[in-house]
ROSE-4610 file (N, C-alpha, C; in Angstrom, 1 decimal, always signed):
// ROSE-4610
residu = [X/X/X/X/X/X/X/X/X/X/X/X/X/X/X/X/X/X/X/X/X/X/X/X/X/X/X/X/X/X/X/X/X/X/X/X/X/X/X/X/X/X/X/X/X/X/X/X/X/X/X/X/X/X/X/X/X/X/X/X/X/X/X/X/X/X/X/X/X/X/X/X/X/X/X/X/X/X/X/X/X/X/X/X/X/X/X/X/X/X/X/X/X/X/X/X/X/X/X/X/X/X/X/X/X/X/X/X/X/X/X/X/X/X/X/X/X/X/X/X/X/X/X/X/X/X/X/X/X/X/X/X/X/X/X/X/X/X/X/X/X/X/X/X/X/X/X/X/X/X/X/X/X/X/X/X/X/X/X/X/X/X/X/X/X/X/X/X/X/X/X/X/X/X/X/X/X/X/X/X/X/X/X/X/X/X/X/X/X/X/X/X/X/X/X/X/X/X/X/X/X/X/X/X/X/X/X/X/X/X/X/X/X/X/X/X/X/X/X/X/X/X/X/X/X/X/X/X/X/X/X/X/X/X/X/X/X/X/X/X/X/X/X/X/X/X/X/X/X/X/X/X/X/X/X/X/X/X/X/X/X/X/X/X/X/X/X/X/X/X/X/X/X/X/X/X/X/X/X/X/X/X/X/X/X/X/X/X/X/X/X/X/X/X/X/X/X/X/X/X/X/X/X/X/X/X/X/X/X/X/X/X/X/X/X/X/X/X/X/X/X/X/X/X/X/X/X/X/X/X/X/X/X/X/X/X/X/X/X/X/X/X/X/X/X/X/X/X/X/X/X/X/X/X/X/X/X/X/X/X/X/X/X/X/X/X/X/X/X/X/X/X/X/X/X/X/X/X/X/X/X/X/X/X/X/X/X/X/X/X/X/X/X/X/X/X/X/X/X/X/X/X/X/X/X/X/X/X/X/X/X/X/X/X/X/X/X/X/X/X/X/X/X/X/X/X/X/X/X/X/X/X/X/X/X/X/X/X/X/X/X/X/X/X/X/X/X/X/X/X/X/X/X/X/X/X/X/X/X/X/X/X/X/X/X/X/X/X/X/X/X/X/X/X/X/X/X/X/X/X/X/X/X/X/X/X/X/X/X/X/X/X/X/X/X/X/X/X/X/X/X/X/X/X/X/X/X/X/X/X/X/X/X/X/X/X/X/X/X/X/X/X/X/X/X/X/X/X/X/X/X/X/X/X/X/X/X/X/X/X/X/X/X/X/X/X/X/X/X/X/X/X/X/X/X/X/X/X]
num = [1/1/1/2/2/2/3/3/3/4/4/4/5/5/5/6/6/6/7/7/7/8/8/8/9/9/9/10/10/10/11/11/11/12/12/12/13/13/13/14/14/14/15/15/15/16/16/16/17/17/17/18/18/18/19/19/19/20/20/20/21/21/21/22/22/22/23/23/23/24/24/24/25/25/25/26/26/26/27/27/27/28/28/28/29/29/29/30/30/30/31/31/31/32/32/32/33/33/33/34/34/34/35/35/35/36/36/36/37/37/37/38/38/38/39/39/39/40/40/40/41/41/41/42/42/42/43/43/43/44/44/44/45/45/45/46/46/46/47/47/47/48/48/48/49/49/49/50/50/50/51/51/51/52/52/52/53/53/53/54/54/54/55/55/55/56/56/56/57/57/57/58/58/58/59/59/59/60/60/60/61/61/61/62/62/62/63/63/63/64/64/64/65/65/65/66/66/66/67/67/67/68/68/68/69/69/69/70/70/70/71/71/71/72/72/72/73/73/73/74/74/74/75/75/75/76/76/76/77/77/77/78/78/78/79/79/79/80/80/80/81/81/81/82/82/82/83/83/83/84/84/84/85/85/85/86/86/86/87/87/87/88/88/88/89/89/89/90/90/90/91/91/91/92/92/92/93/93/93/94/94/94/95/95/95/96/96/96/97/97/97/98/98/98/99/99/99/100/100/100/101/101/101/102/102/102/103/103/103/104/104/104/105/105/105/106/106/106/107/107/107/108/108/108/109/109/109/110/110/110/111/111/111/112/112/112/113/113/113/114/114/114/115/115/115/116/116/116/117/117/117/118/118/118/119/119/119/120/120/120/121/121/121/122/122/122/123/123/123/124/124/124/125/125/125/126/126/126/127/127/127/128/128/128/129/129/129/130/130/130/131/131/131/132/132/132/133/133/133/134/134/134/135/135/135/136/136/136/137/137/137/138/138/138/139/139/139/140/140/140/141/141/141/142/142/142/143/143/143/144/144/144/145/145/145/146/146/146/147/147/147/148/148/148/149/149/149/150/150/150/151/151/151/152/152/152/153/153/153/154/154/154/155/155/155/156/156/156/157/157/157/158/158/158/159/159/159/160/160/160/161/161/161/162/162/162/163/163/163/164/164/164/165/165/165/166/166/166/167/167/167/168/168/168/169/169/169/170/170/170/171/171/171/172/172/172/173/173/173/174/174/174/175/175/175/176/176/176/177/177/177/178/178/178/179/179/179/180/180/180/181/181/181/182/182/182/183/183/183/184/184/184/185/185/185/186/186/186]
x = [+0.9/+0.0/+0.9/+0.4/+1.2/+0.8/+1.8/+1.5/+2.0/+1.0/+1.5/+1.6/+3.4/+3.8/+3.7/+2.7/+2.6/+3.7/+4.7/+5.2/+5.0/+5.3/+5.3/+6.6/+6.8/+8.4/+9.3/+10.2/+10.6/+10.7/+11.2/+11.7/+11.9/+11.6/+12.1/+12.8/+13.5/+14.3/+13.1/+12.3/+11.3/+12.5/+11.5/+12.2/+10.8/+10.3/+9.4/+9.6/+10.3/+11.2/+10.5/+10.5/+10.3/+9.1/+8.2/+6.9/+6.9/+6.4/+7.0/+7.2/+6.5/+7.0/+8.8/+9.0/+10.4/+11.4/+10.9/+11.7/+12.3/+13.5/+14.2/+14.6/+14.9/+15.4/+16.2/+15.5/+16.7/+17.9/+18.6/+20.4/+19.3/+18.3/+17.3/+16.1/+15.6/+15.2/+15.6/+17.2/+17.9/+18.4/+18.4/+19.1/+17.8/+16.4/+15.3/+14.7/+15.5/+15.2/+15.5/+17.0/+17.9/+17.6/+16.6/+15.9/+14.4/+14.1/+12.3/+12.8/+14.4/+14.7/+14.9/+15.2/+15.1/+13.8/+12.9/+11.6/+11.2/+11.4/+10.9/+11.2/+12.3/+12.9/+12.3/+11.3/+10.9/+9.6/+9.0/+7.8/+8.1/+10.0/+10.5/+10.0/+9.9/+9.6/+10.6/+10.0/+10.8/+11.7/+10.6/+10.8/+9.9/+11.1/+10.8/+10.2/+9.2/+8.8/+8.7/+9.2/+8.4/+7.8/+7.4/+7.0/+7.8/+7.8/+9.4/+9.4/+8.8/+8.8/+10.4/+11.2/+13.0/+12.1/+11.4/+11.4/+11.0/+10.0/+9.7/+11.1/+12.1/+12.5/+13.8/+14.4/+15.2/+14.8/+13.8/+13.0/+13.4/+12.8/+13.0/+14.0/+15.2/+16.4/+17.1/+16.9/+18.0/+17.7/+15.9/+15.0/+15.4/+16.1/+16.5/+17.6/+18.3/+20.1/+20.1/+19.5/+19.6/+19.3/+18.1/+17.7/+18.6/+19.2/+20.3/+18.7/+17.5/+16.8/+16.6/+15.6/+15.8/+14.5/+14.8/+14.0/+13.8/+12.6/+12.5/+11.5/+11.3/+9.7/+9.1/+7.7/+6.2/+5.7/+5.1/+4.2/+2.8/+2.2/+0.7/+0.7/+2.2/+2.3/+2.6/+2.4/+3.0/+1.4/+2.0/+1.1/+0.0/-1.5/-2.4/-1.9/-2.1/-1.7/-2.0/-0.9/-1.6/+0.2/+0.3/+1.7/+1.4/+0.1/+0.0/-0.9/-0.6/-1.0/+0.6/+0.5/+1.8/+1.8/+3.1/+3.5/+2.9/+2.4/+1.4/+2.4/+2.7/+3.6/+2.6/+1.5/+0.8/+0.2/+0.7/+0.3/-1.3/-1.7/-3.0/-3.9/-3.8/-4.1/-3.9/-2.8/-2.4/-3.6/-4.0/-4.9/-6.2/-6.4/-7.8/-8.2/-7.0/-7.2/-7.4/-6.2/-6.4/-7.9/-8.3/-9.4/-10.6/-10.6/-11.7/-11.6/-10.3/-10.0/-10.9/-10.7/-11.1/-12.7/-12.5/-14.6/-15.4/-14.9/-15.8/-14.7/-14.6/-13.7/-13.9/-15.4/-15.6/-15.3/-14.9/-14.6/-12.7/-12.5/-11.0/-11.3/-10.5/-10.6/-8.9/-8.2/-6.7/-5.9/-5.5/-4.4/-5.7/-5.2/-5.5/-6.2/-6.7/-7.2/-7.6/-9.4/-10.3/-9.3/-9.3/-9.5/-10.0/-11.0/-11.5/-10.5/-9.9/-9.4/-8.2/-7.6/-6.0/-6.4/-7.4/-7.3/-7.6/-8.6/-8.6/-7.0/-6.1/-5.4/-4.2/-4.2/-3.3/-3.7/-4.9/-5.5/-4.9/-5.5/-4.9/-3.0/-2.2/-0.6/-0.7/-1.3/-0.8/-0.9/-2.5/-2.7/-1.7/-1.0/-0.3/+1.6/+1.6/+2.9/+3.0/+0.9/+1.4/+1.1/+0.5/+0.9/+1.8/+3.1/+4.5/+5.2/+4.1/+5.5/+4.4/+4.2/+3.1/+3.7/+4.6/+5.3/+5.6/+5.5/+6.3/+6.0/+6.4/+6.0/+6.4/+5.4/+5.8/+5.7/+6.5/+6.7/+6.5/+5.5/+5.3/+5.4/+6.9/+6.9/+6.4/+5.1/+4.3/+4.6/+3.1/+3.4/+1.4/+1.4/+0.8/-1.0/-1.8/-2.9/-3.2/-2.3/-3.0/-3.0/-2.0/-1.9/-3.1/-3.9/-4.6/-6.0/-6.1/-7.2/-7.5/-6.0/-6.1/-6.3/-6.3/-6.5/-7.6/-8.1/-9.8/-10.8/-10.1/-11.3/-11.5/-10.3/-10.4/-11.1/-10.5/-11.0/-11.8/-12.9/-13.7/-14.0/-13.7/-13.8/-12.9/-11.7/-10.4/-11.2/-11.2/-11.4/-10.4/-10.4/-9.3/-8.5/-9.2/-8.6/-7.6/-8.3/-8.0/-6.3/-6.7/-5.8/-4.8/-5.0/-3.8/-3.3/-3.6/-3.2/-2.1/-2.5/-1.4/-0.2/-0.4/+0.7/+2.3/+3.3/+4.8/+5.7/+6.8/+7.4/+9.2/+9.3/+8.7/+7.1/+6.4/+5.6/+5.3/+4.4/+4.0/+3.0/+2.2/+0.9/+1.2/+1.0/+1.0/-0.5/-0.8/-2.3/-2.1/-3.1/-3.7/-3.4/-2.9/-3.2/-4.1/-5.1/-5.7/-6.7/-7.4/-8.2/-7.8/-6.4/-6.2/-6.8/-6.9/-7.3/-6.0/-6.1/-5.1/-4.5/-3.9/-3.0/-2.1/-1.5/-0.3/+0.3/+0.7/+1.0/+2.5/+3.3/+4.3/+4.9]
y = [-1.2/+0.0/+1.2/+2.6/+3.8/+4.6/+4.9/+6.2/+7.3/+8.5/+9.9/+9.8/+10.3/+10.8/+12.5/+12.5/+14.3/+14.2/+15.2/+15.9/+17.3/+17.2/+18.2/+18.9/+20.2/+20.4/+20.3/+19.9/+20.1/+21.7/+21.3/+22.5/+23.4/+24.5/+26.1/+27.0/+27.4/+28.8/+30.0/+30.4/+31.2/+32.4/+33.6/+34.9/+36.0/+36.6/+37.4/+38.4/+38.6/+40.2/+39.5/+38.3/+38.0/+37.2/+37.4/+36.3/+34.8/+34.0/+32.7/+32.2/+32.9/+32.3/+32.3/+33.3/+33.6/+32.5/+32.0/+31.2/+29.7/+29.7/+28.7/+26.8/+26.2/+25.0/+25.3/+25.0/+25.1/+24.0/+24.5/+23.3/+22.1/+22.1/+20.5/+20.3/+21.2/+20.8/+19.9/+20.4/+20.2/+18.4/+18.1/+17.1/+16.1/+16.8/+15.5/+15.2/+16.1/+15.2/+14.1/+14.2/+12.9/+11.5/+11.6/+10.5/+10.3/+11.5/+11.3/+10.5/+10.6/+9.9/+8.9/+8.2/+6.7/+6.1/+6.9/+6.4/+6.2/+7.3/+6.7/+6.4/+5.6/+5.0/+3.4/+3.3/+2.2/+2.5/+3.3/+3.9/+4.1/+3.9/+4.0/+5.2/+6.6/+7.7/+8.0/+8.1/+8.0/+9.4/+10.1/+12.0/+13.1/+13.9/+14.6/+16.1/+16.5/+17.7/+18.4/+19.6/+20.5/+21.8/+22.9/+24.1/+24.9/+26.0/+27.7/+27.6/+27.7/+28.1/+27.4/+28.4/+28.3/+26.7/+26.8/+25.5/+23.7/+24.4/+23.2/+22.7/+23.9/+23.4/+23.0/+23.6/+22.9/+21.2/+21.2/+19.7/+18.7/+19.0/+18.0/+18.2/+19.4/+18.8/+17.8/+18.0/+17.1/+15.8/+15.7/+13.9/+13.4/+14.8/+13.8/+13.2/+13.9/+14.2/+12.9/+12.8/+11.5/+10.3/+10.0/+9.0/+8.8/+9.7/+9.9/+9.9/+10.5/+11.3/+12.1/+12.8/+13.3/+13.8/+15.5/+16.8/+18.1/+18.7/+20.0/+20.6/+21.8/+22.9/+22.3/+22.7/+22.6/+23.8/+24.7/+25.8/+25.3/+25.8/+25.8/+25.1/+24.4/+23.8/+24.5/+26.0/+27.0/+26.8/+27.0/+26.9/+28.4/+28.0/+28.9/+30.4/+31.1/+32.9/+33.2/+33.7/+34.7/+35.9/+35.9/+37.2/+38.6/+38.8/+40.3/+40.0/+38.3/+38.3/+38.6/+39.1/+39.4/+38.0/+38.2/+37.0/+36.9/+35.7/+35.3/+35.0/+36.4/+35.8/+34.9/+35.1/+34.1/+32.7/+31.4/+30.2/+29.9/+30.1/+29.9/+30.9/+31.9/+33.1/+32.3/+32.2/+31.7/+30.4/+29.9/+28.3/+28.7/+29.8/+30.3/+30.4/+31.5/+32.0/+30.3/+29.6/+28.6/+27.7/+27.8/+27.0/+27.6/+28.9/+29.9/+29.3/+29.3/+29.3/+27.8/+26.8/+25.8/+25.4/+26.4/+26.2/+27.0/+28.2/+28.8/+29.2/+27.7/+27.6/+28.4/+29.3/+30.1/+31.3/+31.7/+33.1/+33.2/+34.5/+35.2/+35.1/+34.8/+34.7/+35.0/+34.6/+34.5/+34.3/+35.4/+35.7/+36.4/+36.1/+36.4/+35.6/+34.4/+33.0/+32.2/+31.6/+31.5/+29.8/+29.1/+27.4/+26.8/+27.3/+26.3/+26.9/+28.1/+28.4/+27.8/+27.6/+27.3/+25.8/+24.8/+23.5/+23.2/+24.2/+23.6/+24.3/+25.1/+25.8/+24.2/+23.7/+22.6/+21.1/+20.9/+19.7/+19.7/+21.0/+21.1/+20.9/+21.4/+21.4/+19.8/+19.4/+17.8/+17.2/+17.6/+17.1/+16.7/+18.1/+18.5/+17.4/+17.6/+17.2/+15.4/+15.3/+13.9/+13.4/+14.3/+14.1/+13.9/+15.4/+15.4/+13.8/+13.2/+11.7/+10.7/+10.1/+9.3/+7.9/+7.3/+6.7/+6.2/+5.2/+5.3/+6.4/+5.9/+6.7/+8.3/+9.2/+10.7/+11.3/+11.9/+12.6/+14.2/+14.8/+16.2/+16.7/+17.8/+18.8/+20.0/+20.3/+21.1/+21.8/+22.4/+22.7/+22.2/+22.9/+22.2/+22.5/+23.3/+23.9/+23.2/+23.6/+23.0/+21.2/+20.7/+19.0/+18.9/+19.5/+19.3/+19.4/+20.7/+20.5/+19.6/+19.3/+17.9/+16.4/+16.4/+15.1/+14.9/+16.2/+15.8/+16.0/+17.1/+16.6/+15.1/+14.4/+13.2/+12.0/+12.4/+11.5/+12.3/+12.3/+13.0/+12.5/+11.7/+11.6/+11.9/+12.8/+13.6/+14.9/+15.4/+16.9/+17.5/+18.8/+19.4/+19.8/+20.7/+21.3/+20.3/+18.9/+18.0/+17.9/+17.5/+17.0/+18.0/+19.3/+20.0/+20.5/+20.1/+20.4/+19.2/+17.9/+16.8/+16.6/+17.8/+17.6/+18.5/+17.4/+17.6/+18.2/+18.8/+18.9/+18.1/+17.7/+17.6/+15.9/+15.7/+14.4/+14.0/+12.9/+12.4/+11.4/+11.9/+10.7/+10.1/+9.1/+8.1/+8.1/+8.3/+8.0/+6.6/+6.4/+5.7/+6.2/+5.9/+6.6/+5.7/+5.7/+7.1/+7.5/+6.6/+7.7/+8.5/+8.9/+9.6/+9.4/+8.1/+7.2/+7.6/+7.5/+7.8/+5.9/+5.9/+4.8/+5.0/+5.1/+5.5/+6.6/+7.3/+8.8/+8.2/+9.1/+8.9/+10.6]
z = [+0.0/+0.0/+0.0/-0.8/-1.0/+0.1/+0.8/+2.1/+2.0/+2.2/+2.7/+3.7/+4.3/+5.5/+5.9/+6.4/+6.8/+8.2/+8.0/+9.4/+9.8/+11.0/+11.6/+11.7/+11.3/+11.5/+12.9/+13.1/+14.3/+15.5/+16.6/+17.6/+17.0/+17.2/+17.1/+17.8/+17.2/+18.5/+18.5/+19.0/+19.1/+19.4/+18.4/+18.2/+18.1/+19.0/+19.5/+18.7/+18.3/+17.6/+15.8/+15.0/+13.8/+14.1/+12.9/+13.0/+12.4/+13.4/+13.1/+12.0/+10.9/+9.4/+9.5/+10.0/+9.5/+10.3/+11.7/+12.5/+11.9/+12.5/+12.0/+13.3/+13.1/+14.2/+15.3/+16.2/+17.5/+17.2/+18.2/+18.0/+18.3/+19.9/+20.3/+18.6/+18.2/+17.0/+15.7/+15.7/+14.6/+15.4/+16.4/+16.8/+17.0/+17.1/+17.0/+15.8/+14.4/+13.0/+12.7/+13.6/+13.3/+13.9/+15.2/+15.6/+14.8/+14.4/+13.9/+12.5/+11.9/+10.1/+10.7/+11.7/+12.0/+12.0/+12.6/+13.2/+12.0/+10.8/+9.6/+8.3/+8.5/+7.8/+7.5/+8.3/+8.2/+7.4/+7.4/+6.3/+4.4/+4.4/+2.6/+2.0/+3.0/+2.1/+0.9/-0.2/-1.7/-1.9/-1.2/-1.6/+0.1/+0.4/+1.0/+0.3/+0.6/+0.1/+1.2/+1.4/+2.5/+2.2/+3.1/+2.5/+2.4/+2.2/+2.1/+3.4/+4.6/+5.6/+6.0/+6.4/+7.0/+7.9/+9.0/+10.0/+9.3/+8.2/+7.5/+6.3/+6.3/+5.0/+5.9/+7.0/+7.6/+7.8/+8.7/+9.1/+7.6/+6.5/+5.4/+5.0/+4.8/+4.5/+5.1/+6.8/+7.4/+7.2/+7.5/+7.1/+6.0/+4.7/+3.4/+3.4/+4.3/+4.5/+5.0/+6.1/+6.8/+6.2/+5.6/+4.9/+3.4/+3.2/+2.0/+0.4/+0.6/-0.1/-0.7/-2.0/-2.7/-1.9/-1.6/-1.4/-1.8/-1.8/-2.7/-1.6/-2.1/-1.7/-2.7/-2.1/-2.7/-2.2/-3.6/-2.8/-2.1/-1.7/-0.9/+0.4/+1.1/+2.1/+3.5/+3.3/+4.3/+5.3/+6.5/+8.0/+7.4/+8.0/+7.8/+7.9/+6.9/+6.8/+7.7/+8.8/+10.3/+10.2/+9.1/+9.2/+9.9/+9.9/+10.6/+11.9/+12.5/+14.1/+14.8/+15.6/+16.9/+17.4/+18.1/+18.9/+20.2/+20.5/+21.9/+23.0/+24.0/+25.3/+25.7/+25.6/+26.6/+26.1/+26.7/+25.3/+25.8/+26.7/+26.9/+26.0/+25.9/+25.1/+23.4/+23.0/+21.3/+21.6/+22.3/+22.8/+22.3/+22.5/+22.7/+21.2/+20.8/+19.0/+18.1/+18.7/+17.6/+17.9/+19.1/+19.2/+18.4/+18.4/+18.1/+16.0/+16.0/+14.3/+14.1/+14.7/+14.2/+14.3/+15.4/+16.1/+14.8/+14.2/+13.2/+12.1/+11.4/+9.9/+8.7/+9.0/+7.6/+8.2/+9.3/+9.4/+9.8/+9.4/+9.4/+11.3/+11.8/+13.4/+14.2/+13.1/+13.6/+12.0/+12.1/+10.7/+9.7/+8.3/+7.2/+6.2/+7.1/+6.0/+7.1/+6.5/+7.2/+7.2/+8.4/+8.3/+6.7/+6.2/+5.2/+4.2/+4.0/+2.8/+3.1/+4.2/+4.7/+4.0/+4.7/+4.2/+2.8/+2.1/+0.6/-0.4/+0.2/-0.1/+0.2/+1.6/+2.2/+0.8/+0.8/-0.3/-1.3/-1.9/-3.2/-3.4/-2.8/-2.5/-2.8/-1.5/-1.2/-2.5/-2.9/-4.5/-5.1/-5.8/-6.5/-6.2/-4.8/-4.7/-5.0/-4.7/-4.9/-6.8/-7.4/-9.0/-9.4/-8.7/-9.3/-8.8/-8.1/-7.7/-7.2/-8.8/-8.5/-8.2/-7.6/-7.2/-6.0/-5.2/-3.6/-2.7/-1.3/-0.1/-0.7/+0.0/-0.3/+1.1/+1.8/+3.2/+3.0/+3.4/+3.6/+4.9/+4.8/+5.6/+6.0/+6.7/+7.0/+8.3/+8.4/+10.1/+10.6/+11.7/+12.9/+12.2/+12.2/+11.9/+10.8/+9.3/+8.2/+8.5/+9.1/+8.8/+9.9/+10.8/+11.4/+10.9/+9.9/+9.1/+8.1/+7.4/+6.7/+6.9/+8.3/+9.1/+9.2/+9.9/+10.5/+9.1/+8.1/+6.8/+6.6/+6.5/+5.6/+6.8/+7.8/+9.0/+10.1/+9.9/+10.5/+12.0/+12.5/+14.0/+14.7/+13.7/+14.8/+14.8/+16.1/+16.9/+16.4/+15.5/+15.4/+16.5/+17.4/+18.3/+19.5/+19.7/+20.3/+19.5/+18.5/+17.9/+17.6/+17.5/+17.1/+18.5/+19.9/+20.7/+21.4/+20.7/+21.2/+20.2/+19.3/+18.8/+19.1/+18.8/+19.1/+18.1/+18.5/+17.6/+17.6/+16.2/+15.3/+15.7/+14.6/+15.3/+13.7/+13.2/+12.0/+11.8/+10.9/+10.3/+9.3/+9.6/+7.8/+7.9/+6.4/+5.4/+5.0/+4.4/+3.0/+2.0/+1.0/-0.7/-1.4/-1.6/-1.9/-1.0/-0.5/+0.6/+2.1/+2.0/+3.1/+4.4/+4.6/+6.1/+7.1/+8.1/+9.2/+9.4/+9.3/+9.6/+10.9/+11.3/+12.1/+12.4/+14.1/+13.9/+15.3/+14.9/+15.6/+16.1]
């Protein structure tokens, strides 16, 4: 059977002063790719894709580096548009916005791009990256919100909010190809 591997990028050095698009891997980041390319090495991802974002495209270089794979960008795989939200000193506070984003998906609530446009904007990407390699396991490096809208579209008994709250960084789903069933999350 063919699997999409969605990850999550790894650790961040959080920089209050730049908006998290711009943030890049902590030294602990950069050192839990190297165990997350073991964990999946047993999954035979063919090709690493990730998004522009510096954190996702670090995450999939090192997972290709490691697994000795072939990796690129893909546009449309960037975390939901929130560039003109400020940085949340408070994480209970950022808890609230993202809960709010997921509870009413047709309204602008947090950033620039309602939930439903982030995920048909996330579909379509995956679409695409999975035409360009219609072959063997495909591993996409993302971030936390969109792979969360992507999950609970296709599998509708994940709670977004649930679910984007247990996640780690870096962490990973394997699908189904073709119906984007949840298989396995690590």
């Amino acid at each position: 059977m063919r699997t999409l591997i969605l990850i999550r990028h790894s650790a961040v050095k959080i920089d209050p002063g730049k908006p998290a698009h711009e943030w890049a891997l902590s030294a602990e980041g950069r050192s839990r790719c190297y165990k997350l390319a073991a964990e999946l090495e047993r999954y035979d991802p063919a090709v690493f894709v990730s998004s522009a974002e510096p954190k996702a495209v670090e995450t999939g270089r090192l997972l290709a580096e490691a697994l000795d794979r072939p990796w690129t960008t893909a546009a449309g795989l960037h975390e939901h548009e929130r560039r003109s939200t400020p940085y949340f000193d408070d994480p209970a506070a950022f808890e609230t916005a993202v809960a709010q984003f997921f509870a009413r998906p047709d309204e602008v609530v947090l950033g620039e791009e309602t939930a439903a446009q982030a995920r048909g904007r996330f579909v379509a990407a995956v679409g695409d990256v999975l035409a360009a390699n219609p072959t063997g396991n495909v591993a996409i490096v993302s971030h936390g919100t969109v792979i969360t809208l992507f999950l609970s579209h296709y599998n509708p008994h994940l709670e977004p909010f649930s679910l984007w709250r247990g996640l780690t960084l870096p962490c990973y789903f394997v699908v189904s190809l073709p119906g984007m069933k949840l298989i396995e999350n690590g």
